[in-house]
N, C-alpha and C positions, 0 to 999 in steps of 0.2 A: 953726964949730960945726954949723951944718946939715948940712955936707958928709960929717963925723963920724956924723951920724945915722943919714943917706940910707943909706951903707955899714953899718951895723949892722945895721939892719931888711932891707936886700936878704940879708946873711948868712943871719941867721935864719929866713927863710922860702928859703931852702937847704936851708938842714941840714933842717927842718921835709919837705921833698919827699922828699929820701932817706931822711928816717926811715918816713914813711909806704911808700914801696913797698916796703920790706923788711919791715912788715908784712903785706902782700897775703899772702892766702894763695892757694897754686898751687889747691887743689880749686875753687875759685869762680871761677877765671879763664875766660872764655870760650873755647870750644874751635874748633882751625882750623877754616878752613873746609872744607867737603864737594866732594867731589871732583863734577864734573857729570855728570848722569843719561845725557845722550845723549852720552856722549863717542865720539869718531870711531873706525871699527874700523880695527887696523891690519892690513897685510901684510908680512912679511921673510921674508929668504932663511934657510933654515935651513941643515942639514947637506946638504954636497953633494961628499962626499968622491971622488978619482978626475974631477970635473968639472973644467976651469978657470976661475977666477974670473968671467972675465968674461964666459964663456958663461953659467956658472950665475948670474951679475948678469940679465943680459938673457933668459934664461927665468923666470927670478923674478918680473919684471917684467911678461914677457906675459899670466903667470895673474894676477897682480893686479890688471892694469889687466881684465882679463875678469871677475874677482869685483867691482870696483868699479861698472863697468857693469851686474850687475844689482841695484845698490842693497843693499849688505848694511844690517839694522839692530842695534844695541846696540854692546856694547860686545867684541864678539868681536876675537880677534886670530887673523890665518891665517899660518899657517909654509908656507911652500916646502918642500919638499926632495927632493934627486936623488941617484941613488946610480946605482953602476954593478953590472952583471952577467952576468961576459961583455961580451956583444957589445950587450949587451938597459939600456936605459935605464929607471930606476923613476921616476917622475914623482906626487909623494905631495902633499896639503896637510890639515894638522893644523889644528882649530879649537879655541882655549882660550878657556873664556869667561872665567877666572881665568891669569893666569900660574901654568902646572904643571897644569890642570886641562882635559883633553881632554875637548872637549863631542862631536866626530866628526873622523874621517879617512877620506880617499878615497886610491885610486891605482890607476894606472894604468901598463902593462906600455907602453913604447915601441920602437918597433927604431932609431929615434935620437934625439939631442938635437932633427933638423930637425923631428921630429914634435910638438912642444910645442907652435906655436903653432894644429895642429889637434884637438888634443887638450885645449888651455887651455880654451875655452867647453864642453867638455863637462864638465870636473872644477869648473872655478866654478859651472854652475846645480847640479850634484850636492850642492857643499857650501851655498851661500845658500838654494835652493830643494827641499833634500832628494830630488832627485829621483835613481832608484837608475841607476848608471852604466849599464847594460846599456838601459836608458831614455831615455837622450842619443844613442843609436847610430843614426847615419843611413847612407847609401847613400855619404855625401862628407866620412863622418868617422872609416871606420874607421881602427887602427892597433894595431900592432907584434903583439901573441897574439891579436888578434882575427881577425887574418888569416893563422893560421900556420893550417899543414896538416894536421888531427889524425893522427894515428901510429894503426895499427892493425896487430895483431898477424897474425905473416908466417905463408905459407902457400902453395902450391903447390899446381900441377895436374899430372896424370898421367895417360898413356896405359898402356894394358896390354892383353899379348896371350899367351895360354898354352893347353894341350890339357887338354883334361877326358876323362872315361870318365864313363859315365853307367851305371849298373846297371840290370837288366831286374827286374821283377816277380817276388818270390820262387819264383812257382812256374813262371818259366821258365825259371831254374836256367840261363842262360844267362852269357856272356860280358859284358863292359862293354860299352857302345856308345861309339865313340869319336866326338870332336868339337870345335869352338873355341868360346874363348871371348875376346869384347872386350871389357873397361871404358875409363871414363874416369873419372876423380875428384879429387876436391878433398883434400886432407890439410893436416891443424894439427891439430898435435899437441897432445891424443892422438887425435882425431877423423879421419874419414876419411870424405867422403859420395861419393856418384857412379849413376853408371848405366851397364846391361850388354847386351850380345846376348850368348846363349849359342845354341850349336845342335850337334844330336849325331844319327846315325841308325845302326842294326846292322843288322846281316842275319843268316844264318843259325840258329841255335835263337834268338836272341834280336833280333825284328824291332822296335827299339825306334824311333823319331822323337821328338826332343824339340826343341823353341825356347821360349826362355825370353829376354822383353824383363822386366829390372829396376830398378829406383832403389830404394836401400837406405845404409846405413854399417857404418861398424866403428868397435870401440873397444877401442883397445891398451893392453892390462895391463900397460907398461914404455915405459920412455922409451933400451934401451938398443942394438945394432947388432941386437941378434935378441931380438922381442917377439912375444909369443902375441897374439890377438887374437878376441872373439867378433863376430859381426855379424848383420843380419836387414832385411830390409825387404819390400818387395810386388814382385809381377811379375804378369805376363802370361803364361798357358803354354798352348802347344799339344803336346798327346801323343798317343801312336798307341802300342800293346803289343798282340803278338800272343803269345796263351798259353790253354793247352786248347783248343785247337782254334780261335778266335775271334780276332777282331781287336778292341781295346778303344780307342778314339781320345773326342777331346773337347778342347775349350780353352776358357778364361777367366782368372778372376782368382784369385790365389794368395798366399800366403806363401812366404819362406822365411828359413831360417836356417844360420848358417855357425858355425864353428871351425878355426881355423888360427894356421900363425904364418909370418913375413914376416921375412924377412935382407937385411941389408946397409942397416940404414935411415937408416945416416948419409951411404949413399950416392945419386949421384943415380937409382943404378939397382938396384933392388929386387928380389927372387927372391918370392914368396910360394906356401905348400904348403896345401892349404884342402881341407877335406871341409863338402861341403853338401849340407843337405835341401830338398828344394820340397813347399811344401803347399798345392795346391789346395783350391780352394773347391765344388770338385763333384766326380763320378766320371764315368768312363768307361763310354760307352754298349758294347755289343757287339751281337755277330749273327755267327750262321754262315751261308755261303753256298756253294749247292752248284748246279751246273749241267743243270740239264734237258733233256736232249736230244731227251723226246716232245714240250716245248712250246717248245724250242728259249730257254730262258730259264733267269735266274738265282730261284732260289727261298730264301730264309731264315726260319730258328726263330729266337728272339729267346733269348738267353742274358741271364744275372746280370751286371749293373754291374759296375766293377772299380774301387777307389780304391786309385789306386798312386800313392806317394811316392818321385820318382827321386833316389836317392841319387846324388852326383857327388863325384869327388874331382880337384881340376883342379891343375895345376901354372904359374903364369904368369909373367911377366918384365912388370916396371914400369919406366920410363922418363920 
Protein backbone atom coordinates (compact mmCIF):
# COMPACT_ATOMS: atom_id res chain seq x y z
CA UNK A 1 0.00 0.00 0.00
CA UNK A 2 2.67 2.50 0.75
CA UNK A 3 4.51 1.64 -2.25
CA UNK A 4 1.20 2.43 -4.17
CA UNK A 5 1.35 5.85 -2.67
CA UNK A 6 4.99 6.85 -2.90
CA UNK A 7 4.59 6.27 -6.91
CA UNK A 8 1.41 8.37 -7.11
CA UNK A 9 2.56 11.47 -5.54
CA UNK A 10 6.20 11.16 -7.26
CA UNK A 11 3.78 11.08 -10.81
CA UNK A 12 1.95 13.99 -9.71
CA UNK A 13 4.42 16.41 -8.95
CA UNK A 14 5.65 15.36 -12.78
CA UNK A 15 3.04 16.10 -14.67
CA UNK A 16 2.58 19.26 -12.15
CA UNK A 17 6.65 20.42 -13.60
CA UNK A 18 5.74 20.12 -17.11
CA UNK A 19 2.65 21.80 -16.79
CA UNK A 20 4.15 24.67 -15.06
CA UNK A 21 7.02 25.30 -17.73
CA UNK A 22 4.77 25.29 -20.60
CA UNK A 23 3.20 28.02 -18.85
CA UNK A 24 6.33 30.27 -18.64
CA UNK A 25 5.94 32.88 -20.80
CA UNK A 26 9.02 33.43 -23.40
CA UNK A 27 8.71 37.64 -22.81
CA UNK A 28 9.71 37.24 -19.00
CA UNK A 29 12.43 34.77 -19.58
CA UNK A 30 15.85 36.26 -18.80
CA UNK A 31 17.82 37.20 -21.67
CA UNK A 32 21.51 35.55 -22.87
CA UNK A 33 24.09 36.72 -21.85
CA UNK A 34 26.06 39.96 -23.06
CA UNK A 35 28.79 39.43 -25.07
CA UNK A 36 32.28 40.99 -23.10
CA UNK A 37 33.11 44.66 -23.38
CA UNK A 38 36.85 44.10 -23.81
CA UNK A 39 36.77 41.40 -26.08
CA UNK A 40 40.19 40.51 -27.95
CA UNK A 41 40.81 42.35 -31.49
CA UNK A 42 41.32 39.88 -34.17
CA UNK A 43 43.62 39.66 -37.25
CA UNK A 44 43.14 37.23 -40.60
CA UNK A 45 44.19 36.73 -43.85
CA UNK A 46 41.92 38.25 -46.31
CA UNK A 47 41.72 38.27 -50.15
CA UNK A 48 45.14 37.50 -51.52
CA UNK A 49 44.31 36.47 -55.00
CA UNK A 50 47.41 35.55 -57.56
CA UNK A 51 49.53 35.07 -53.87
CA UNK A 52 50.31 31.39 -52.85
CA UNK A 53 48.76 30.24 -49.68
CA UNK A 54 51.38 29.84 -47.79
CA UNK A 55 53.25 32.88 -48.69
CA UNK A 56 50.23 34.96 -48.24
CA UNK A 57 49.71 32.74 -44.62
CA UNK A 58 53.06 33.86 -43.49
CA UNK A 59 52.92 37.69 -44.53
CA UNK A 60 49.60 37.63 -42.78
CA UNK A 61 51.18 36.69 -39.97
CA UNK A 62 54.14 39.22 -40.04
CA UNK A 63 51.74 42.38 -39.98
CA UNK A 64 49.74 40.82 -37.25
CA UNK A 65 52.13 39.88 -35.09
CA UNK A 66 53.53 43.85 -35.68
CA UNK A 67 49.83 45.23 -34.88
CA UNK A 68 49.76 43.03 -31.92
CA UNK A 69 52.81 44.42 -30.62
CA UNK A 70 51.75 47.84 -30.41
CA UNK A 71 48.90 47.00 -28.19
CA UNK A 72 45.77 47.42 -30.26
CA UNK A 73 42.49 48.29 -28.00
CA UNK A 74 38.64 47.28 -28.50
CA UNK A 75 37.08 45.19 -30.14
CA UNK A 76 38.49 45.92 -33.81
CA UNK A 77 39.17 43.14 -36.33
CA UNK A 78 42.25 43.68 -39.05
CA UNK A 79 41.94 41.94 -42.49
CA UNK A 80 45.21 41.40 -44.42
CA UNK A 81 45.21 41.41 -47.83
CA UNK A 82 47.60 41.12 -50.98
CA UNK A 83 46.95 41.50 -54.43
CA UNK A 84 48.97 41.46 -57.35
CA UNK A 85 50.05 43.98 -60.10
CA UNK A 86 52.07 43.23 -62.50
CA UNK A 87 55.30 42.86 -61.06
CA UNK A 88 54.23 45.32 -58.01
CA UNK A 89 52.71 43.75 -54.76
CA UNK A 90 49.60 45.73 -52.90
CA UNK A 91 50.02 45.05 -49.15
CA UNK A 92 46.47 46.58 -47.72
CA UNK A 93 44.90 46.04 -43.99
CA UNK A 94 41.27 46.88 -43.27
CA UNK A 95 39.83 47.75 -39.94
CA UNK A 96 36.18 46.77 -38.92
CA UNK A 97 35.11 47.84 -35.88
CA UNK A 98 31.65 45.83 -36.77
CA UNK A 99 31.93 42.86 -39.10
CA UNK A 100 31.16 44.73 -42.64
CA UNK A 101 31.88 48.04 -41.18
CA UNK A 102 35.29 49.75 -42.20
CA UNK A 103 36.31 51.99 -39.51
CA UNK A 104 40.04 52.54 -41.78
CA UNK A 105 42.32 51.11 -44.37
CA UNK A 106 45.87 51.60 -45.26
CA UNK A 107 48.28 50.27 -48.10
CA UNK A 108 51.08 50.12 -49.25
CA UNK A 109 52.59 49.67 -52.93
CA UNK A 110 55.54 46.83 -52.63
CA UNK A 111 58.15 45.59 -55.36
CA UNK A 112 57.75 42.09 -53.58
CA UNK A 113 56.26 39.85 -51.24
CA UNK A 114 60.20 39.95 -49.48
CA UNK A 115 59.21 43.55 -48.77
CA UNK A 116 56.33 42.77 -46.12
CA UNK A 117 58.25 42.07 -43.31
CA UNK A 118 59.84 45.90 -43.71
CA UNK A 119 56.98 47.37 -44.46
CA UNK A 120 54.64 45.38 -41.69
CA UNK A 121 55.78 47.96 -38.58
CA UNK A 122 55.07 50.87 -40.69
CA UNK A 123 51.39 49.69 -41.85
CA UNK A 124 50.60 48.40 -38.09
CA UNK A 125 51.44 51.83 -36.10
CA UNK A 126 49.45 53.54 -39.30
CA UNK A 127 46.56 51.55 -38.46
CA UNK A 128 46.61 51.26 -34.16
CA UNK A 129 48.32 54.63 -33.87
CA UNK A 130 46.69 56.66 -36.83
CA UNK A 131 49.66 57.89 -37.76
CA UNK A 132 49.59 58.98 -41.72
CA UNK A 133 51.94 56.42 -43.72
CA UNK A 134 54.17 58.94 -45.38
CA UNK A 135 55.06 59.61 -41.38
CA UNK A 136 56.41 55.91 -40.61
CA UNK A 137 59.04 56.59 -43.55
CA UNK A 138 62.60 56.29 -42.32
CA UNK A 139 66.05 56.13 -44.06
CA UNK A 140 65.81 51.82 -43.44
CA UNK A 141 62.32 51.58 -44.39
CA UNK A 142 61.64 52.62 -47.58
CA UNK A 143 59.91 50.33 -50.36
CA UNK A 144 58.65 49.49 -53.64
CA UNK A 145 56.97 53.41 -55.29
CA UNK A 146 58.57 55.06 -52.77
CA UNK A 147 61.76 54.49 -54.28
CA UNK A 148 60.88 54.35 -57.92
CA UNK A 149 62.16 57.05 -60.13
CA UNK A 150 59.63 59.80 -61.13
CA UNK A 151 59.17 59.93 -65.08
CA UNK A 152 59.48 63.32 -66.43
CA UNK A 153 58.57 64.52 -69.55
CA UNK A 154 61.16 63.94 -72.61
CA UNK A 155 63.11 66.51 -74.14
CA UNK A 156 66.25 67.32 -76.01
CA UNK A 157 69.15 69.55 -76.62
CA UNK A 158 70.23 71.14 -79.81
CA UNK A 159 73.15 72.53 -81.44
CA UNK A 160 72.51 75.01 -84.40
CA UNK A 161 74.49 76.74 -86.91
CA UNK A 162 73.12 78.96 -89.99
CA UNK A 163 74.10 82.51 -91.98
CA UNK A 164 72.04 85.59 -91.24
CA UNK A 165 72.16 89.02 -93.35
CA UNK A 166 71.57 91.75 -91.14
CA UNK A 167 70.12 95.08 -92.92
CA UNK A 168 71.66 98.61 -92.67
CA UNK A 169 69.78 101.70 -91.42
CA UNK A 170 67.09 102.82 -93.76
CA UNK A 171 68.81 105.54 -94.93
CA UNK A 172 71.75 103.73 -95.99
CA UNK A 173 69.89 102.04 -98.43
CA UNK A 174 72.61 99.68 -98.46
CA UNK A 175 73.18 95.91 -98.88
CA UNK A 176 72.58 93.21 -96.00
CA UNK A 177 75.42 92.63 -94.05
CA UNK A 178 76.30 89.07 -93.88
CA UNK A 179 77.16 86.91 -90.82
CA UNK A 180 76.90 83.59 -88.38
CA UNK A 181 74.84 82.64 -86.21
CA UNK A 182 75.23 79.94 -83.02
CA UNK A 183 72.52 78.67 -80.75
CA UNK A 184 72.22 75.98 -78.38
CA UNK A 185 68.67 75.00 -76.91
CA UNK A 186 66.56 72.98 -74.96
CA UNK A 187 63.20 71.86 -76.97
CA UNK A 188 59.81 69.97 -75.47
CA UNK A 189 57.50 70.46 -77.15
CA UNK A 190 55.88 72.86 -77.95
CA UNK A 191 58.49 74.98 -76.09
CA UNK A 192 61.94 75.60 -77.07
CA UNK A 193 64.50 77.81 -74.73
CA UNK A 194 68.18 78.41 -75.41
CA UNK A 195 71.04 80.99 -75.98
CA UNK A 196 72.92 82.49 -79.04
CA UNK A 197 75.96 84.47 -80.58
CA UNK A 198 75.14 86.20 -83.55
CA UNK A 199 77.69 88.28 -85.39
CA UNK A 200 77.52 90.20 -88.85
CA UNK A 201 79.91 93.08 -90.35
CA UNK A 202 79.53 95.00 -94.19
CA UNK A 203 81.52 97.05 -95.91
CA UNK A 204 80.93 99.20 -98.67
CA UNK A 205 77.63 101.63 -98.82
CA UNK A 206 76.47 99.78 -95.95
CA UNK A 207 79.44 99.75 -93.04
CA UNK A 208 77.22 97.82 -90.59
CA UNK A 209 79.05 95.73 -87.25
CA UNK A 210 76.64 93.83 -85.41
CA UNK A 211 77.15 91.10 -82.23
CA UNK A 212 74.49 90.03 -80.47
CA UNK A 213 74.82 87.54 -77.15
CA UNK A 214 71.11 86.10 -76.48
CA UNK A 215 68.93 83.85 -74.21
CA UNK A 216 65.40 83.82 -75.20
CA UNK A 217 62.58 80.95 -76.56
CA UNK A 218 60.05 80.02 -78.92
CA UNK A 219 56.70 78.71 -79.02
CA UNK A 220 55.47 76.48 -81.92
CA UNK A 221 51.92 76.93 -83.26
CA UNK A 222 51.74 72.98 -84.30
CA UNK A 223 52.95 69.88 -83.35
CA UNK A 224 53.35 68.74 -87.14
CA UNK A 225 56.86 67.95 -89.48
CA UNK A 226 56.69 71.75 -90.50
CA UNK A 227 55.46 74.44 -87.77
CA UNK A 228 55.37 78.15 -87.65
CA UNK A 229 56.82 79.43 -84.62
CA UNK A 230 56.92 83.16 -82.77
CA UNK A 231 59.85 83.83 -80.20
CA UNK A 232 61.51 86.79 -78.10
CA UNK A 233 63.81 87.18 -75.27
CA UNK A 234 66.75 89.70 -74.23
CA UNK A 235 70.38 90.22 -75.49
CA UNK A 236 73.28 91.97 -75.30
CA UNK A 237 74.23 94.22 -78.56
CA UNK A 238 76.97 95.86 -79.91
CA UNK A 239 76.39 98.04 -83.08
CA UNK A 240 78.41 100.29 -85.30
CA UNK A 241 76.24 102.06 -88.68
CA UNK A 242 77.86 104.30 -90.91
CA UNK A 243 75.20 106.62 -92.61
CA UNK A 244 75.09 110.55 -93.70
CA UNK A 245 78.15 110.86 -93.43
CA UNK A 246 78.83 109.62 -89.60
CA UNK A 247 79.60 106.55 -87.90
CA UNK A 248 76.83 105.64 -85.22
CA UNK A 249 78.07 102.69 -82.76
CA UNK A 250 76.99 101.95 -79.07
CA UNK A 251 76.07 98.69 -76.99
CA UNK A 252 74.09 97.29 -74.14
CA UNK A 253 70.98 95.64 -73.30
CA UNK A 254 68.22 94.85 -75.75
CA UNK A 255 65.20 93.13 -76.78
CA UNK A 256 64.24 91.13 -79.35
CA UNK A 257 61.79 89.28 -81.29
CA UNK A 258 61.49 86.62 -83.93
CA UNK A 259 58.93 84.91 -86.49
CA UNK A 260 59.73 81.98 -88.48
CA UNK A 261 58.88 78.44 -89.15
CA UNK A 262 61.30 75.36 -88.74
CA UNK A 263 61.13 71.77 -90.99
CA UNK A 264 61.68 68.46 -90.59
CA UNK A 265 60.81 68.51 -86.79
CA UNK A 266 60.22 64.88 -86.54
CA UNK A 267 63.57 64.77 -87.57
CA UNK A 268 66.68 64.65 -85.54
CA UNK A 269 67.90 67.45 -87.83
CA UNK A 270 65.97 70.50 -88.37
CA UNK A 271 66.07 73.45 -91.18
CA UNK A 272 64.70 76.66 -89.55
CA UNK A 273 63.92 80.13 -91.83
CA UNK A 274 63.47 83.01 -89.11
CA UNK A 275 63.14 86.79 -89.65
CA UNK A 276 64.24 89.02 -86.58
CA UNK A 277 64.06 92.25 -84.85
CA UNK A 278 66.64 93.45 -82.18
CA UNK A 279 65.56 96.30 -79.97
CA UNK A 280 67.91 98.17 -78.08
CA UNK A 281 67.49 99.82 -75.02
CA UNK A 282 69.55 103.08 -76.11
CA UNK A 283 70.64 104.64 -79.41
CA UNK A 284 73.68 105.17 -81.13
CA UNK A 285 76.06 107.94 -80.36
CA UNK A 286 77.64 109.62 -83.79
CA UNK A 287 80.42 112.17 -84.71
CA UNK A 288 82.03 113.24 -87.86
CA UNK A 289 85.60 113.21 -88.15
CA UNK A 290 87.79 115.00 -90.35
CA UNK A 291 91.67 115.48 -90.45
CA UNK A 292 93.53 118.56 -89.78
CA UNK A 293 96.45 118.92 -91.36
CA UNK A 294 97.44 122.76 -89.92
CA UNK A 295 97.18 121.01 -86.38
CA UNK A 296 98.10 117.76 -87.67
CA UNK A 297 95.01 116.20 -85.84
CA UNK A 298 91.56 114.63 -86.04
CA UNK A 299 88.81 117.24 -85.29
CA UNK A 300 84.84 116.42 -84.96
CA UNK A 301 81.16 118.17 -84.77
CA UNK A 302 78.95 116.18 -82.95
CA UNK A 303 75.80 114.80 -85.05
CA UNK A 304 72.04 113.47 -84.08
CA UNK A 305 71.76 110.06 -82.18
CA UNK A 306 70.76 107.21 -84.35
CA UNK A 307 68.10 104.34 -82.89
CA UNK A 308 68.49 101.70 -85.41
CA UNK A 309 66.69 98.39 -85.15
CA UNK A 310 68.71 95.66 -87.18
CA UNK A 311 66.39 93.63 -89.12
CA UNK A 312 67.94 90.02 -89.75
CA UNK A 313 66.80 87.13 -91.57
CA UNK A 314 68.91 84.01 -90.85
CA UNK A 315 68.64 80.62 -92.41
CA UNK A 316 70.05 77.69 -89.83
CA UNK A 317 70.59 73.72 -89.59
CA UNK A 318 69.76 72.07 -86.04
CA UNK A 319 71.26 69.14 -85.07
Amino acid sequence: MKTLLSASVAAFLLVSSAASADDVDPSTSPPPPAPTAGATPRCVLGAHAGIPDADASTAAQVVCDEIFKLGPTGASHYRIGLGKLGNVLILSVTVESAPGTIQDHKQLQLSGIEEVPVAAPRIAESVVHGTPLAQTQKVDNIVGDEARKPRKKNGSTHFAIGLIGVMPPLSAAGAPAPGIDLEFSYESAPFAIGAGLRAASGQDDAKVKYIALTVGGRYFLGDTDIAPFIGGGLAWLSLSAHTDGATHDGSGLGAYTEIGVQALRTHRTHLTLAVRADLPFYSLKASNSSYNYATASYTSSASPSLYYVPLTLSLGITF
